[in-house]
C-alpha positions in Angstrom: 47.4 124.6 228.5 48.3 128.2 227.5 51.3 130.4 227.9 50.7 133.0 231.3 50.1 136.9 230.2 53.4 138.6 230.6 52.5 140.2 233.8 53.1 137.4 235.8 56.5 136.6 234.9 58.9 137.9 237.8 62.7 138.1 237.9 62.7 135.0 240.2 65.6 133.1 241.0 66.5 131.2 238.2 68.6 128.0 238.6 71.9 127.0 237.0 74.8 125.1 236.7 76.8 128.0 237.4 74.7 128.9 240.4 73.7 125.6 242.1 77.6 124.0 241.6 80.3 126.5 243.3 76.8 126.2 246.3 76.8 122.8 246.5 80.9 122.6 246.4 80.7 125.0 249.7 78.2 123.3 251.5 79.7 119.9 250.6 83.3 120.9 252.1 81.7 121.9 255.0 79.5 118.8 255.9 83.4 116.8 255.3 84.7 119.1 257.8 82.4 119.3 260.0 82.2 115.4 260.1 85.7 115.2 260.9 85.2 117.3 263.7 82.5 115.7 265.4 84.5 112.2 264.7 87.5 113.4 266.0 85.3 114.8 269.3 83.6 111.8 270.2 86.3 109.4 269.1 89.2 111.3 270.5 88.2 114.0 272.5 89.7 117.1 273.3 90.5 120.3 270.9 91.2 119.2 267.5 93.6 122.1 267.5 95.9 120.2 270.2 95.8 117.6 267.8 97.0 119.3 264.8 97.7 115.9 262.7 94.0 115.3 263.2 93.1 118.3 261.4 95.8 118.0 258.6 93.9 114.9 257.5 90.8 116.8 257.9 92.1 119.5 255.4 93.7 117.0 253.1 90.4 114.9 252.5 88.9 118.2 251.2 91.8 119.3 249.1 91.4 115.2 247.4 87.4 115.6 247.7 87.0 118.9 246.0 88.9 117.4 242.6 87.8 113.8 242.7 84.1 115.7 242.9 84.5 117.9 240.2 86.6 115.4 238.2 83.2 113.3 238.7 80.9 115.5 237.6 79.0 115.4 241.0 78.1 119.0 240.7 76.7 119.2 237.6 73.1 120.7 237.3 71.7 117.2 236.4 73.4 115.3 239.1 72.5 117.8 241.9 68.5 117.3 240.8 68.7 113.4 241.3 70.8 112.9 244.2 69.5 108.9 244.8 69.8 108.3 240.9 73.4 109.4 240.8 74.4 107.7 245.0 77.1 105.0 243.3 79.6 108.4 242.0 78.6 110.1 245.2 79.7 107.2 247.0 82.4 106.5 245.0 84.3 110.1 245.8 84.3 109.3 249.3 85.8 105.9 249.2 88.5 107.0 246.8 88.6 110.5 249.5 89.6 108.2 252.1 91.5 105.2 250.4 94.1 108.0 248.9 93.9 109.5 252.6 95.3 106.3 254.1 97.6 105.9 250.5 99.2 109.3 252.3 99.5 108.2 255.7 101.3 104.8 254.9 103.5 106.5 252.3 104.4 109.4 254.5 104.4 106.4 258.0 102.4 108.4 260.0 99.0 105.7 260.0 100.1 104.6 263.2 99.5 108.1 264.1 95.9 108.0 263.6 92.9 106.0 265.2 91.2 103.3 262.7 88.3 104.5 264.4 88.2 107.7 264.1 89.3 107.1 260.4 86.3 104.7 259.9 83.9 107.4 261.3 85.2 110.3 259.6 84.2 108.5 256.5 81.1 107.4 257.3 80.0 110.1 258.8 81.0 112.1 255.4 79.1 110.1 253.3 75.7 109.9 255.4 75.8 114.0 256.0 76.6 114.6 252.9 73.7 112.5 250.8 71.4 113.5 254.0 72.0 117.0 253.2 71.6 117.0 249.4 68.1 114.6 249.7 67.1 117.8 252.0 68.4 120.4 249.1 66.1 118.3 246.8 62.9 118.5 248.6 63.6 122.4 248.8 64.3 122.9 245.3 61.5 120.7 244.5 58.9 123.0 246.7 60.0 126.1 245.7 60.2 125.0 241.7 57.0 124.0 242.3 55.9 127.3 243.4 57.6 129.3 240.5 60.3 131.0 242.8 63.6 129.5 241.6 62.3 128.6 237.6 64.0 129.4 234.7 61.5 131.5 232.1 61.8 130.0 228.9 60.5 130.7 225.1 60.6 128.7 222.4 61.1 129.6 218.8 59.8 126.7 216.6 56.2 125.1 216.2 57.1 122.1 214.6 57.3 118.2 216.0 60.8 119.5 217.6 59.0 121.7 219.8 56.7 119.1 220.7 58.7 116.6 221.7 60.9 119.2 223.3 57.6 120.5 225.6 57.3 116.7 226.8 60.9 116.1 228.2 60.3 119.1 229.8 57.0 118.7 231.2 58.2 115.7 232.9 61.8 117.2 234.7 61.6 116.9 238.1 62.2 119.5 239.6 60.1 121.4 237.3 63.1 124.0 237.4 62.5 125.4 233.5 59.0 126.9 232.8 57.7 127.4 229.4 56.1 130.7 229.2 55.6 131.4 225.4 56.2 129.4 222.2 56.6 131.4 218.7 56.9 130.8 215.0 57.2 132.7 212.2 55.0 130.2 209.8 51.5 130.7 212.0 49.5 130.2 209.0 51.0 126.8 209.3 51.4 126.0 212.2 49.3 126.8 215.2 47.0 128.4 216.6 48.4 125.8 219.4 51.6 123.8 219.8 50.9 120.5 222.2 48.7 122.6 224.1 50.7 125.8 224.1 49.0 128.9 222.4 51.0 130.2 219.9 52.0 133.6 220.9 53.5 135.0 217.4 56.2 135.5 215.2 59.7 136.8 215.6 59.3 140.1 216.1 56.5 139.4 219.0 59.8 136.9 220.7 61.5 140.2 220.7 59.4 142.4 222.1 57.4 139.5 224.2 61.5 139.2 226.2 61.8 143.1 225.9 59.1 143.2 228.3 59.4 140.3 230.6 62.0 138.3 232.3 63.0 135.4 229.9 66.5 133.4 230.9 67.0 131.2 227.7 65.4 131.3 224.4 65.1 127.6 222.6 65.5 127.8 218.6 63.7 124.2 217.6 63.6 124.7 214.3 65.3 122.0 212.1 69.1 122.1 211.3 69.0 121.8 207.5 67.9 125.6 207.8 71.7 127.0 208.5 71.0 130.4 206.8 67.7 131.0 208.9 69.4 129.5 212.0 72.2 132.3 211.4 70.1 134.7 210.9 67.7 133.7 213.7 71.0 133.6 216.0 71.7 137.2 215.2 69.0 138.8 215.9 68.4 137.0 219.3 71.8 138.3 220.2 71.2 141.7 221.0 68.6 139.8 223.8 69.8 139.7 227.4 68.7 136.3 227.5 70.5 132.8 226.7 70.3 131.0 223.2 70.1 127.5 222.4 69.7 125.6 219.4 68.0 122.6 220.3 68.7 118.9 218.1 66.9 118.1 215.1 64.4 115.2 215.7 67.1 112.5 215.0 69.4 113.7 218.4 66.3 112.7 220.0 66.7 109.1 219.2 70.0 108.5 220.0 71.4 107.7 223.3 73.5 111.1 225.1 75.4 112.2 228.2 73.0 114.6 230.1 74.1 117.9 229.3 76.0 119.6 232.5 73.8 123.0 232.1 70.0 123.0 234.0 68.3 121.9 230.9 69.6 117.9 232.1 70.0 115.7 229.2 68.4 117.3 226.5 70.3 117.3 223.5 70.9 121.2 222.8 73.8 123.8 222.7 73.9 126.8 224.1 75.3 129.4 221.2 74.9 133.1 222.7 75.6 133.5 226.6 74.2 135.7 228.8 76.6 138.3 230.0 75.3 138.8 233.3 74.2 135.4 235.1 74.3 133.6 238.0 77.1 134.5 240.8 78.0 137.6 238.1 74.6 139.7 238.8 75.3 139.9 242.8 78.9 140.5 242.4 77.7 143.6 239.2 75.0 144.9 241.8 77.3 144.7 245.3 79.8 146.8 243.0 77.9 149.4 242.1 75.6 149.7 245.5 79.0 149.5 247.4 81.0 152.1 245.4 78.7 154.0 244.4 77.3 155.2 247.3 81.2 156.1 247.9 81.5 157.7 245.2 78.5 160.0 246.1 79.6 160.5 249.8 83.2 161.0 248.6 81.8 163.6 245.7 78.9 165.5 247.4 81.0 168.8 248.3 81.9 168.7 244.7 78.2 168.2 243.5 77.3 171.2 246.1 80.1 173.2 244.6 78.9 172.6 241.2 75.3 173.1 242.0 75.8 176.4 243.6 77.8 177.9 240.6 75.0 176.7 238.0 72.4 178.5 240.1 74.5 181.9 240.1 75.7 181.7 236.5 72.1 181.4 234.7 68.2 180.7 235.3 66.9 177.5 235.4 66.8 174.3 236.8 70.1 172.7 238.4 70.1 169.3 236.8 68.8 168.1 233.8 66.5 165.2 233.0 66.6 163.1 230.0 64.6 159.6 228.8 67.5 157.3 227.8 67.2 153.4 226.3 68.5 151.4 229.3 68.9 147.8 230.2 66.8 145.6 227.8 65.6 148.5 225.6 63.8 149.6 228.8 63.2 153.8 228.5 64.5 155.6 232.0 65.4 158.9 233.0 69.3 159.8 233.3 70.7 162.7 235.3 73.0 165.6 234.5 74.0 168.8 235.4 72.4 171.4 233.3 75.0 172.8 231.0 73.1 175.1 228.5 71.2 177.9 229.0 67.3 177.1 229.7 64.9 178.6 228.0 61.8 176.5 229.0 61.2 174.6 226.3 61.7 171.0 225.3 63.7 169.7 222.3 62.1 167.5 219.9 65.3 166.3 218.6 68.3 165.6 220.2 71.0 167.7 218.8 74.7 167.0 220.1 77.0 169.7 221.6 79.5 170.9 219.0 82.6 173.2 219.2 81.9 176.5 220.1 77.8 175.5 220.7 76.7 179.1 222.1 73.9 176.9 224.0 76.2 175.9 226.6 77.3 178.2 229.3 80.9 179.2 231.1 80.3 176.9 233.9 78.4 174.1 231.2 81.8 174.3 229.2 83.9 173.6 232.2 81.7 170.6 234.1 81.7 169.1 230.3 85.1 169.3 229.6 85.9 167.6 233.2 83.3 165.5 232.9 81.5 166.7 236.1 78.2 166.8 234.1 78.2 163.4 234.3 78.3 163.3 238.5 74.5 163.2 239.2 74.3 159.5 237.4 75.7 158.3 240.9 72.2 158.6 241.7 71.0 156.6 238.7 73.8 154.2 240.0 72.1 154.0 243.5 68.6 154.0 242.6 69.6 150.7 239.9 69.0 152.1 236.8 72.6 152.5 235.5 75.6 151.1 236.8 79.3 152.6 237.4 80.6 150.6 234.1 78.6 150.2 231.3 77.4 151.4 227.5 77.1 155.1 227.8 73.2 155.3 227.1 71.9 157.3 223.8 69.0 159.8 223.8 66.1 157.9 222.5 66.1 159.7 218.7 69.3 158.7 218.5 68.7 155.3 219.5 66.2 154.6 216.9 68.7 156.1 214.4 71.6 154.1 214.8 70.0 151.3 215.9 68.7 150.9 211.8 71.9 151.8 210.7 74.7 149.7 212.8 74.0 145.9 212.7 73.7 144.2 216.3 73.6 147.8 217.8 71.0 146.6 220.7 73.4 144.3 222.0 74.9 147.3 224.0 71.6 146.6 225.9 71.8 143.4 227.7 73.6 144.9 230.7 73.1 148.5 232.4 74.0 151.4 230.9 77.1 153.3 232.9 78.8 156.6 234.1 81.8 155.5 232.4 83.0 152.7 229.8 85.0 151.1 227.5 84.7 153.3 225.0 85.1 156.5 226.8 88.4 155.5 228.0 89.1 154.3 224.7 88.6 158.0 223.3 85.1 157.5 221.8 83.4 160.1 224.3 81.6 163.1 223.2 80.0 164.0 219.8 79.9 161.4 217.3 79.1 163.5 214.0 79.9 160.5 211.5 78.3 156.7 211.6 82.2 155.4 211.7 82.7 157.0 214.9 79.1 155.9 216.3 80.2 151.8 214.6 83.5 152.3 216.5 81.9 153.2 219.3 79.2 150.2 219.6 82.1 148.1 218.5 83.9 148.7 221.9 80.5 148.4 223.7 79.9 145.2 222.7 83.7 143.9 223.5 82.1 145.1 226.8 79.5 143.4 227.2 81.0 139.9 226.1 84.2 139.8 228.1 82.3 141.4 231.3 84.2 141.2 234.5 85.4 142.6 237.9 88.6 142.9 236.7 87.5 144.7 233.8 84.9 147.1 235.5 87.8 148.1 238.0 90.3 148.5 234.7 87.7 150.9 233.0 87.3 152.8 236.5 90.9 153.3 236.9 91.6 154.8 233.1 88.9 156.7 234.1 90.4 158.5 236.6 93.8 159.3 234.7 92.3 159.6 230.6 88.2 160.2 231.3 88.2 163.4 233.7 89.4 165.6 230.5 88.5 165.0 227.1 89.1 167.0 224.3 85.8 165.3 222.4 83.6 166.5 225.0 82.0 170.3 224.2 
């Protein structure tokens, strides 16, 4: 057996905890109520509307359901992938639903109110649709597990008899919803040239670039835990990787009996020590955000754009926007609008040299647009076409890139989301030149508070101070 070649490892989509359980909770609450209205139909009759009491059960027996559930743990990622091993607590929630439903209705004196058979149906009916429906989620995940289109990519860092016995629990997971596609080591004279049938793909530095240039979700350190100092170290460095980290058990937590693990590696004894910024539910709502108002934002802009186009043409010769490569998401290299703000001459910088005070490179109009940011207004079409998003790491020019990167400890981890228009540290002030390496540290600094505390909230924060502290900077030349 043998890793794939890197080209074959799509995006997918990947499986977790965090996905699979707010699903499952949906589609449970709607099997409930849809049971107790088909109960309440054949058994009563009539619009369950007109009977109002009917449908205050209804709604109570999901309010008790929902908690007893996830009090239960009935939507954790293990429990969801073996709906007939784990029945007895699926079957347990619905009893309790239903006993504490009828606790309500002789403590409130309204059970002569409601029909025994109706109340017998309703349960029934919950239970059956809701184990039917879940045995049917099963088979799906299975097939399309199977076929590679909901896996989780996963890389291993470790050769030793760790990794080996960690390749055989997972070799025998059904679903087969993790997929090993590379294992790694920095001891190869040691260890390999193949670990329990898995080619050994390199060291370290081949991880890195191996999940700079593929889709990897979680990276596996299986290296023993007497190593603290090379586990830190290890842990570092694999942070700045938009991927997550686990350090998986010495040999010995293989031994000993342990509660399967809530997250989509089941009951493997591991924890999970870097998250991923951007998973599950948090990539549609990132990507909805910036297709939705970004597009907006151009439609609301585009006389401005015009206006701004128009008075770069008259002013001096030479292109309207200009065109830059940039590091972007995962170290990947793309190219980042602007509005031409210097006078062209026609030929093309080695080095990226940063605007100063007074730079007699940039024109009238280039000293207004960069003052008022309205250099910046052509990344909406970055934004649109994916490659940046509204709220993110403003992206470097590659020279400086590979400068600070050597300079600033954990620099890359502004990588693992999009680069933006606008972001935390702009509004904080650190927009502009940065002519010393405290300024560029500070800068990173606020970056990566960005990336690790990620949110809606936040993105819509950072777009609002924006408006009122971003438009005019005094940094910006």
């Amino acid at each position: 057996m043998t890793a794939e070649s890197g080209s074959a490892f799509g995006g997918g989509y990947p499986l977790s905890s965090r996905v699979l359980s707010p699903i499952f909770t949906v589609l449970d609450l709607f099997w409930l109520f849809l049971a107790g209205y088909l109960s309440h139909y054949f058994v009563i009759g009539g619009s369950l509307i007109a009977h109002e009491n009917y449908l205050y059960a209804i709604i109570l027996a999901l309010i008790i359901f929902f908690f007893l559930g996830h009090y239960a743990r009935i939507y954790s990622f293990s429990t969801l992938l073996a709906p007939l091993t784990n029945l007895p607590n699926l079957a347990i929630v619905c009893m309790t639903t239903f006993m504490l439903l009828l606790a309500v209705a002789f403590s409130l004196k309204v059970s002569e109110d409601y029909s025994r058979i109706w109340m017998y149906s309703f349960g029934l009916a919950s239970f059956a649709t809701i184990l039917s429906y879940r045995l049917v989620a099963f088979v799906i995940i299975n097939y399309l597990a199977g076929r590679g289109i909901c896996t989780r990519k996963v890389v291993v860092l470790g050769g030793g008899k760790q990794t080996e016995q960690l390749l055989r629990q997972l070799e025998n997971e059904k679903p087969a919803v993790n997929k090993v596609v590379g294992i790694f080591d920095d001891r190869i004279g040691r260890v390999g040239p193949t670990v329990a049938g898995y080619s050994l793909l390199g060291n370290m530095k081949a991880l890195i670039k191996f999940v700079r240039e593929n889709h990897v979700d979680d990276i596996i350190v299986a290296l023993p835990w007497n190593a603290d100092e090379r586990q830190l170290a290890i842990v570092s460095r694999l942070r700045e990787l938009p991927a997550h980290v686990h350090l998986v058990s010495d040999l010995v937590g293989f031994r000993f009996p342990h509660r399967p693990s809530p997250n989509h590696f089941g009951g493997l004894p591991m924890i999970e020590v870097v998250d991923s910024p951007l998973s599950g539910f948090k990539v549609v709502v990132k990507a909805l955000e910036d297709r939705i108002l970004g597009s907006l934002a151009l439609l609301l802009f585009s006389p401005v754009l015009l206006a701004v186009a128009i008075a770069i043409r008259l002013e001096s010769k030479g292109p309207v926007l200009f065109k830059q490569k940039r590091y972007g998401y995962n170290n990947k290299i793309f190219e980042i609008y602007k509005f031409r703000s210097m006078y062209h001459n026609g030929e093309e910088q080695k080095k990226t040299v940063q605007a100063s005070k007074d730079d007699p490179r940039i024109t009238r109009v280039g000293k207004f647009i960069r003052r008022t940011s309205l250099d910046e207004l052509p990344q909406l079409f970055n934004v649109v076409n994916g490659t940046m998003s509204l709220v993110g790491p403003r992206p470097h020019a590659v020279d400086h890139n590979e400068e600070y990167s050597a300079l600033i400890e954990g620099y890359f981890a502004r990588h693992k989301v999009k680069p933006g228009i606008t972001g935390w540290a702009q509004v904080k002030g650190y927009r502009g030149e940065t002519n010393t390496l405290e300024k560029m540290e500070a800068r990173v600094n606020y970056d990566t508070y960005y990336v690790e505390n990620w949110s809606l909230f936040f993105d819509l924060q950072i777009l609002v101070m924006t408006v009122f502290v971003g438009f005019i900077n005094k940094n910006a030349y």
